[in-house]
C-alpha positions in Angstrom: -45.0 -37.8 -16.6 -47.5 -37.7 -13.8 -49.0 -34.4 -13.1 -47.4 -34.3 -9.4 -44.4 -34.6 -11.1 -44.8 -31.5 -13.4 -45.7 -29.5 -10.4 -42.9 -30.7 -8.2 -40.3 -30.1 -11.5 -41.7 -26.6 -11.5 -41.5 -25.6 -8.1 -37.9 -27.3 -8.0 -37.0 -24.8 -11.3 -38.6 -22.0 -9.3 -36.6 -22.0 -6.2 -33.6 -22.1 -8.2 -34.6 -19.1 -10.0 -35.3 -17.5 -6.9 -32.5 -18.4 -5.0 -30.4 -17.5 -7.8 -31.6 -13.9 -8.2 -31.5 -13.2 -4.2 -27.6 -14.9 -4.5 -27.1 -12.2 -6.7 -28.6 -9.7 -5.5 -27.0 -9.9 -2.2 -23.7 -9.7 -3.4 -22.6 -6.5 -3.8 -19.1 -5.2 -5.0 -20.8 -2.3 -6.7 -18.2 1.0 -6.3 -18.2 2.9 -2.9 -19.4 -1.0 -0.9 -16.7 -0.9 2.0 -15.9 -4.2 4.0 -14.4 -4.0 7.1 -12.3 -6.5 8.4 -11.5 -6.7 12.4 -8.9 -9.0 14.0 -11.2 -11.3 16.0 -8.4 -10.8 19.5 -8.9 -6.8 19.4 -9.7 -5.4 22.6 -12.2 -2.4 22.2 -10.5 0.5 22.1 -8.1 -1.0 19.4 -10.8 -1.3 17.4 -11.6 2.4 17.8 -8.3 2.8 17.2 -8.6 1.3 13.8 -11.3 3.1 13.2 -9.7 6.5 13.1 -6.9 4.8 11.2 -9.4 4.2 9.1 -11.1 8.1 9.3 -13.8 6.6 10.4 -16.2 7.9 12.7 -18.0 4.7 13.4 -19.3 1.3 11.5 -22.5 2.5 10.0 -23.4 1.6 6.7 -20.0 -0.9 6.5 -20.5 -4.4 6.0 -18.0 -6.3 9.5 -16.0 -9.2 9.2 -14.1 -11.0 11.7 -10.7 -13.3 11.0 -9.5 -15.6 14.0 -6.0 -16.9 14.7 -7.4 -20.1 13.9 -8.4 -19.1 10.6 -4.6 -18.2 9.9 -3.1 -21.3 11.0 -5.4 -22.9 8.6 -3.9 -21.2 5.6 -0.6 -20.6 6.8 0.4 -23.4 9.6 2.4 -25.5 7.4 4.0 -22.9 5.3 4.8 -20.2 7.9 6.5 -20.0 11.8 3.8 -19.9 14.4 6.1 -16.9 15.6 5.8 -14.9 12.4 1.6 -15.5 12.7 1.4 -15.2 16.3 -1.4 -16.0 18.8 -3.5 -13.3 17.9 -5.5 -11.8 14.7 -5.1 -8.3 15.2 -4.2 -7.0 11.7 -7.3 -5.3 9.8 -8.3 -3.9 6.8 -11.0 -1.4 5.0 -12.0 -2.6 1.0 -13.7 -0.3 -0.4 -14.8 -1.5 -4.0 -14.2 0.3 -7.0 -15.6 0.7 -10.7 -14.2 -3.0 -12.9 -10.7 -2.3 -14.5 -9.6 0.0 -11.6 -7.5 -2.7 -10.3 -5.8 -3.3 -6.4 -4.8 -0.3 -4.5 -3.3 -1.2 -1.0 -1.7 0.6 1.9 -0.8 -0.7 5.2 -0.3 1.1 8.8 1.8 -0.7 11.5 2.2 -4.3 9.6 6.1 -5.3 9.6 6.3 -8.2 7.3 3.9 -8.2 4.7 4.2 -5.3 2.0 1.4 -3.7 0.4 2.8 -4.9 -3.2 2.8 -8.6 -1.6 -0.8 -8.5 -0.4 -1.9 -7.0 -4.3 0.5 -10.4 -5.8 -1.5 -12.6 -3.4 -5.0 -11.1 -3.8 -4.5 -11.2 -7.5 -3.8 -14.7 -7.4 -7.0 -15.4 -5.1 -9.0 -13.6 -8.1 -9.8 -10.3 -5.7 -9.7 -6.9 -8.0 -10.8 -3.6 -8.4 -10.7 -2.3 -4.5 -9.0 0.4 -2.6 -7.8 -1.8 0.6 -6.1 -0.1 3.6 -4.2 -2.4 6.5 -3.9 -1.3 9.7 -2.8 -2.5 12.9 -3.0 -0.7 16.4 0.9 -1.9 16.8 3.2 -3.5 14.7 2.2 -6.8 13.7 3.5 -9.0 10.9 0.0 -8.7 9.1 -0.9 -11.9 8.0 -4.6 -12.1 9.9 -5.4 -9.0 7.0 -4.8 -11.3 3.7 -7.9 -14.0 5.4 -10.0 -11.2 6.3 -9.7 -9.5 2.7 -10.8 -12.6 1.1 -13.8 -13.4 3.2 -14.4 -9.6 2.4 -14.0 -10.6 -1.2 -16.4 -14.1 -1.0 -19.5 -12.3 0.7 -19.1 -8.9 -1.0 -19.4 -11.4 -4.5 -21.5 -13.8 -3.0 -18.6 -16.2 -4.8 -16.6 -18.4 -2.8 -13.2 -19.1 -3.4 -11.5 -22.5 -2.7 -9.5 -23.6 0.4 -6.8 -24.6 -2.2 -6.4 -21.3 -3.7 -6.9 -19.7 -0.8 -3.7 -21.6 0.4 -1.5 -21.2 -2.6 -2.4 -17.4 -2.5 -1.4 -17.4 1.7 1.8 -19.7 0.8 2.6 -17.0 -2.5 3.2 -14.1 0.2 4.9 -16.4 2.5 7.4 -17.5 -0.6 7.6 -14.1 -1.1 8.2 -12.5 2.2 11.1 -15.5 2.8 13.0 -14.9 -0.7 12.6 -10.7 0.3 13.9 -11.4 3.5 17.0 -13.3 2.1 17.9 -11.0 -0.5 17.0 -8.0 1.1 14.7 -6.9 -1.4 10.9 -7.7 -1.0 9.4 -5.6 -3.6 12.4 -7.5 -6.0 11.1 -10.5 -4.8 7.1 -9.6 -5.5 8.1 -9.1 -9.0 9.9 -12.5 -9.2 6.3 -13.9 -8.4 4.6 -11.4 -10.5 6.8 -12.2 -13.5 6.3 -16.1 -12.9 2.5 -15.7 -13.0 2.8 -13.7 -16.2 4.5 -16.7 -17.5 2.7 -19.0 -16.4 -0.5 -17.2 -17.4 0.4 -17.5 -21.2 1.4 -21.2 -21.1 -1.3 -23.4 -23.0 -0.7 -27.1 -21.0 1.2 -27.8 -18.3 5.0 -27.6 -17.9 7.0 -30.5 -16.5 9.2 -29.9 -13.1 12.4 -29.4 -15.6 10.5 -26.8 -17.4 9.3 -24.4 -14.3 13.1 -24.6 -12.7 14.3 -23.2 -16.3 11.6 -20.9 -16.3 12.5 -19.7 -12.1 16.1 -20.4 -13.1 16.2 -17.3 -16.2 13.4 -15.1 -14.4 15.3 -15.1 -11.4 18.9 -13.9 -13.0 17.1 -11.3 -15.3 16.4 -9.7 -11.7 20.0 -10.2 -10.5 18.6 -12.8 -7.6 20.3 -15.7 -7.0 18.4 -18.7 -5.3 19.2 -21.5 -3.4 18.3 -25.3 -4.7 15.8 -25.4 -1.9 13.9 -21.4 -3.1 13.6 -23.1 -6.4 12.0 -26.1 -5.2 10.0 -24.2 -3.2 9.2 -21.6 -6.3 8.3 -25.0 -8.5 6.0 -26.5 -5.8 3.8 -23.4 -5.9 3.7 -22.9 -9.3 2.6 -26.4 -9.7 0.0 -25.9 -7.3 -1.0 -22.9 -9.4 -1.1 -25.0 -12.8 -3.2 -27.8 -10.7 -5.7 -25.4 -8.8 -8.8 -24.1 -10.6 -7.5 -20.6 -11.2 -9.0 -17.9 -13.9 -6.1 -17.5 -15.4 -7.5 -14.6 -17.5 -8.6 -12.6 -14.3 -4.9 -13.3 -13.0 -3.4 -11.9 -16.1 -5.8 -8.6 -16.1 -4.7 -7.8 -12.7 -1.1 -8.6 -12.9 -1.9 -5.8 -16.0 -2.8 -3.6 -13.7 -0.1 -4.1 -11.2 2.8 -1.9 -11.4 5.3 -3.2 -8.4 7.3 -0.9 -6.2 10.6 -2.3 -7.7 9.2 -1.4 -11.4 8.3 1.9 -10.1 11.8 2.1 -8.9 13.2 1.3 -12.7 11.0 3.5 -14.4 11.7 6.4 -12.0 15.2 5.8 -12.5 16.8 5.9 -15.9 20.1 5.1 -14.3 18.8 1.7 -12.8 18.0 1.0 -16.1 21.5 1.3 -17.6 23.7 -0.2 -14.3 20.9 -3.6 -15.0 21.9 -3.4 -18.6 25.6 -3.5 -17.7 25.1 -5.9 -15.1 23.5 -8.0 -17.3 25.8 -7.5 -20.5 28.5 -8.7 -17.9 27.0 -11.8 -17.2 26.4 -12.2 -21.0 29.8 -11.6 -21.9 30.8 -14.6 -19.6 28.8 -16.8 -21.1 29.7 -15.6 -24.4 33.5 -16.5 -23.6 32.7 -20.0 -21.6 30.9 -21.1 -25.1 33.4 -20.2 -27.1 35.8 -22.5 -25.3 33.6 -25.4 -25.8 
């Protein structure tokens, strides 16, 4: 090898050293970093506003980040109505990060449609842990503009960046959700629907056939008492191919799903007596079966 060649090899290996280590050492998601995202259409004062939302007295020493409408309609325009996402980012959040295994904490100020246990779901999916995270708007807003600005957060506090395709399947998870929620009245029943379904899907070696996933939606789905339309199960098995397809840490996904206790499993374990009128609903059900086989 020429000797030109040596020294252009090495300075080549160099660079990439370097611009490794400053990569690295950039990114920082070590505990107490906060993010904070704005809606890019706030006027001035709203953004005061969310300061003191926030108990904040001013944007020292916090890293800013802006999310524009556009940037919704390009995770959510095909999955969600442009009246439900508006013309305007104006939800926002503070992330402040936390020590590893702490998992998602999220509470939310003036956002109508989104929950905070369907933002965890849908940051879990996108591979964002360990954070305190607070959503605020300075009136009520559906708060989808909060999810995009959470994982930009997420992307420059890590210095990782995370795929438009799972950024997508995480944005069309919390719309899934927020539609089955709306229908049966019951959006933290439906975050564990999807929370459930990961946890499935998260222990499956290979990949399960269309036939497979509605059986799988099919039995989740009745062990909650929901029942789905044809077209809610297509939907369901369209995003959980998506999930099998994308390039998903599937190990992350299962810590933080770990770490997740829904509102509607809070509501169980709070309530013994939930727990026995489910088992009674669901020895019901049984029961019919039991006698429909027997007449085969």
């Amino acid at each position: 090898m020429p000797k030109f060649m040596k020294h252009l090899k090495i300075t080549v290996t160099i660079l990439l050293v370097f611009t490794t280590f400053f990569t690295v050492a950039l990114a920082d998601t070590s505990p107490g970093t906060r993010y904070l995202t704005f809606g890019h259409d706030l006027t001035n004062d709203q953004r005061n506003q969310i300061l003191k939302d926030f108990n904040l007295n001013d944007t020292n020493g916090l890293h800013i980040i802006e999310v524009t409408n556009q940037e919704e309609y390009k995770y959510l325009g095909g999955s969600l109505p442009a009246n439900v996402i508006g013309s305007k980012a104006i939800s926002s959040s503070l992330i402040t990060f936390k020590e590893k295994g702490s998992g998602l904490n999220v509470t939310t100020h003036n956002i109508t449609w989104v929950t905070s246990d369907m933002y965890k779901n849908a940051l879990i999916t996108a591979g964002v842990e360990d954070a305190d995270i607070k959503v605020s708007a300075p009136y009520p807003v559906s708060g989808t503009a909060a999810l995009t600005g959470i994982i930009k957060a997420y992307e420059e506090a890590t210095g990782k960046p995370i795929s438009d395709d799972v950024k997508k399947i995480a944005n069309e998870e919390m719309v899934t959700t927020g539609q089955i929620g709306d229908k049966i009245g019951d959006k933290e029943k439906a975050v564990e629907l999807l929370k459930r379904l990961k946890e499935e899907m998260s222990k499956q070696t290979g990949k399960l056939s269309d036939a497979e996933l509605r059986s799988l939606i099919q039995n989740t789905a009745n062990s909650l008492g929901i029942t789905l339309t044809q077209d809610e199960i297509n939907s369901l098995v369209s995003l959980l191919r998506k999930l099998q397809n994308a390039n998903i840490n599937w190990d992350k996904v299962k810590s933080g799903l770990d770490n997740l206790t829904t509102s509607f499993k809070d509501f169980v374990n709070k309530n013994p007596e939930s727990k026995s009128v489910i088992k009674v609903i669901l020895q019901f059900f049984q029961n019919i079966i039991n006698k429909l086989l027997s007449l085969l």
